[in-house]
Backbone as CSV, one residue per row, in Angstrom:
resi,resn,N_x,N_y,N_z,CA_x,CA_y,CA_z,C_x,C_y,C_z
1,UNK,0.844,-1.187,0.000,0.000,0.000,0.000,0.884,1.243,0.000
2,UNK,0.729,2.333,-0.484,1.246,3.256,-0.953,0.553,4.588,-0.120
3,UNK,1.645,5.090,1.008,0.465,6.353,1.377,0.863,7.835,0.497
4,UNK,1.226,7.398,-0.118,1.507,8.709,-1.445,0.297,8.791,-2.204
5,UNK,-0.667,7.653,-2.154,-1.437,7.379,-3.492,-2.189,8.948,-3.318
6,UNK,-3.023,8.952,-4.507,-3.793,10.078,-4.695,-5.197,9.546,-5.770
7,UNK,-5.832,9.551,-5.273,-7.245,9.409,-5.536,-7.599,10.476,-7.025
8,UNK,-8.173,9.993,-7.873,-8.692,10.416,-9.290,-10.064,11.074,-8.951
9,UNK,-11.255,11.878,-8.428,-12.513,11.512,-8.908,-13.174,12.945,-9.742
10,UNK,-14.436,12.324,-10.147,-15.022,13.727,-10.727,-15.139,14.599,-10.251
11,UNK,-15.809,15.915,-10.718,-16.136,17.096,-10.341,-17.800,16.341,-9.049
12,UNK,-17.809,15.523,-9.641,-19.143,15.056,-8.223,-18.718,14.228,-7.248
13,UNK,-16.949,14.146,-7.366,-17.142,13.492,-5.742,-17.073,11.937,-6.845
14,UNK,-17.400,11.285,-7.388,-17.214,10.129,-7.977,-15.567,9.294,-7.974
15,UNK,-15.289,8.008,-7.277,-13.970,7.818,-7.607,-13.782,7.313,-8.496
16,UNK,-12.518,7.623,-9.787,-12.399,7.148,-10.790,-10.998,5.926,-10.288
17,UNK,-10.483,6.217,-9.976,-9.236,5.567,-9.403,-7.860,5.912,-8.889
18,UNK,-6.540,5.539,-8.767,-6.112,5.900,-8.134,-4.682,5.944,-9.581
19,UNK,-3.878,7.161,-9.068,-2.824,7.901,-10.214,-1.883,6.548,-10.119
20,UNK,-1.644,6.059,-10.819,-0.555,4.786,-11.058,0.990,5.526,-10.222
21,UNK,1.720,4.329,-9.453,2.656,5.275,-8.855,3.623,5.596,-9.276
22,UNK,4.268,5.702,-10.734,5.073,5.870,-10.955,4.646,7.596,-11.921
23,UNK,3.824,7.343,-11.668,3.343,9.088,-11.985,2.563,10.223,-11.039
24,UNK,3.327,9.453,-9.996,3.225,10.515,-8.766,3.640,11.567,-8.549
25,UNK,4.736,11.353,-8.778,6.028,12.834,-8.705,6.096,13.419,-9.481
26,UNK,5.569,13.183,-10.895,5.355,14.221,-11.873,3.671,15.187,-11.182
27,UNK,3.050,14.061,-11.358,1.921,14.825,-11.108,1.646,15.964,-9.383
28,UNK,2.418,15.585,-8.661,2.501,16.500,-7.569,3.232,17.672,-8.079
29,UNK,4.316,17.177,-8.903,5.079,18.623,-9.045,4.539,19.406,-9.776
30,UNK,3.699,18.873,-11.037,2.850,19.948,-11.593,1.439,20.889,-10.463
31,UNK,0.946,19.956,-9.581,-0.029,20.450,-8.827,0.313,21.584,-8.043
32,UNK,1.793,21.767,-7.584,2.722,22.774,-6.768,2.733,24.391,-7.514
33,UNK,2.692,24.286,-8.766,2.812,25.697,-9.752,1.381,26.141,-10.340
34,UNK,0.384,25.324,-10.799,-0.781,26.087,-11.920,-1.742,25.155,-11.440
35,UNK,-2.764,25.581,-11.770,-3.908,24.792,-12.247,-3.440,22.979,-13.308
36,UNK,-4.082,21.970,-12.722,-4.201,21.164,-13.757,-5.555,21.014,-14.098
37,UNK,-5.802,19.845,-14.831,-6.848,19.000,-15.315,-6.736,17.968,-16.076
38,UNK,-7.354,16.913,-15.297,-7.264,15.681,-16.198,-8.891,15.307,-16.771
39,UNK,-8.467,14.367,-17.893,-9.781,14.655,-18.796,-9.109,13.240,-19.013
40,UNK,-10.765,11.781,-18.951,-10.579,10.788,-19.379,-10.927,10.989,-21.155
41,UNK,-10.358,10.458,-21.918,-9.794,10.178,-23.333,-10.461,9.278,-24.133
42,UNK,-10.238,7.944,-23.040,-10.981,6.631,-23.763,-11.227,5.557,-22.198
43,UNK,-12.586,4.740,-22.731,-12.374,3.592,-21.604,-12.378,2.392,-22.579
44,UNK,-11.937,1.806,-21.879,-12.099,0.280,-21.916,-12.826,-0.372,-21.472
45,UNK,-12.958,-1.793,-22.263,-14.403,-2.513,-21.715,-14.389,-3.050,-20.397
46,UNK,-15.142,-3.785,-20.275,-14.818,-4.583,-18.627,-13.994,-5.747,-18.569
47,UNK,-13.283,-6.105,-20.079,-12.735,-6.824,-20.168,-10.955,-6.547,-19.620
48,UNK,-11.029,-5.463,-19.971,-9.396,-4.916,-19.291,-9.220,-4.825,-17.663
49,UNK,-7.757,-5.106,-17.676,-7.780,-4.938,-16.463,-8.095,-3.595,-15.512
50,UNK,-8.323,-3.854,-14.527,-8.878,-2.446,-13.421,-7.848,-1.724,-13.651
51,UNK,-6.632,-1.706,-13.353,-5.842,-0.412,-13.503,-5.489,-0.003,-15.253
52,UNK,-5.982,-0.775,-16.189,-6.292,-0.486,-17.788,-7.203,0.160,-18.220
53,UNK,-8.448,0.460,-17.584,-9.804,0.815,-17.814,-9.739,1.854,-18.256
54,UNK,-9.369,3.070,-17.558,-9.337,4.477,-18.216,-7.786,5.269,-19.093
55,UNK,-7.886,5.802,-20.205,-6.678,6.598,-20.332,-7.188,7.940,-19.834
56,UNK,-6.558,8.401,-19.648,-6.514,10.230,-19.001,-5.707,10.942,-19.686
57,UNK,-5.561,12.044,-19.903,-4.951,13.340,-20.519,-4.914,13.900,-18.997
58,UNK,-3.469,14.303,-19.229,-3.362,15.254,-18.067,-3.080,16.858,-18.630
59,UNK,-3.155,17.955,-18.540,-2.762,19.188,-18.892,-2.371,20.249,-18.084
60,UNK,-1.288,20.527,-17.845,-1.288,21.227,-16.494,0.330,22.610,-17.300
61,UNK,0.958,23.064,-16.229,1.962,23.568,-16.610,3.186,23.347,-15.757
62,UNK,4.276,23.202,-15.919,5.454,22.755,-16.133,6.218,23.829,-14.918
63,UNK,7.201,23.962,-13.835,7.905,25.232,-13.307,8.875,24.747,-14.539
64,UNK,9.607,25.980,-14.918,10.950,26.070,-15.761,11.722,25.252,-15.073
65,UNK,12.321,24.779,-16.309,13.478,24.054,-15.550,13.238,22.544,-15.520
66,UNK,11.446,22.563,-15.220,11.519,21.040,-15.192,11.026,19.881,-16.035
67,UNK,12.104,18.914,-16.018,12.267,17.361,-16.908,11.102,16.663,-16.459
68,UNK,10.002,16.736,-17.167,9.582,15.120,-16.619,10.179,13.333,-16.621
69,UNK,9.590,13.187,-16.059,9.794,11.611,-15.732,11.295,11.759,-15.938
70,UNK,12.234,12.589,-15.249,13.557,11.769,-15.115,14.350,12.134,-13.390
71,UNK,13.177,11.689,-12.597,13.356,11.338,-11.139,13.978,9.967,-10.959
72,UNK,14.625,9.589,-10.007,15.025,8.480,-9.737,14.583,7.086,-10.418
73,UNK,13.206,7.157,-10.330,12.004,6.046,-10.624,12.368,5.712,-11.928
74,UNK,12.435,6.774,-12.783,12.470,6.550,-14.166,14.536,6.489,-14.616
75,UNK,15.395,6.599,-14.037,16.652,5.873,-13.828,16.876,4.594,-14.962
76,UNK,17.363,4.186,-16.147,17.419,3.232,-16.981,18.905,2.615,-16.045
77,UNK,18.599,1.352,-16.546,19.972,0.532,-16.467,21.348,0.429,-16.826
């Protein structure tokens, strides 16, 4: 269990699910500078798996300076 997680839901309070964790630290660091918004894209049937179901668009803005996804996590071999 992850107490970093961060909960997805609608504008009604609805939970959509929870931010996959390896896109945590991007997505906090954008939440720190502007406004975001995420907007689901496409779903999937009920045949996919639970954490497959939705794609999301995220749109937010960036502080200068910063790289996404090249925090520790994302580190190649």
């Amino acid at each position: 269990m992850n107490t970093q997680a961060l909960l997805v839901c609608t504008h009604q309070g609805e939970p959509l699910g929870y931010v996959p964790d390896l896109l945590l630290e991007h997505l906090r660091m954008l939440q720190g500078t502007a406004p975001i918004e995420l907007t689901v894209e496409h779903i999937n049937g009920p045949e996919a798996p639970v954490h497959l179901r939705l794609l999301v668009r995220l749109d937010g803005e960036a502080p200068v300076g910063y790289r996404p996804m090249s925090g520790s996590n994302w580190q190649t071999f």
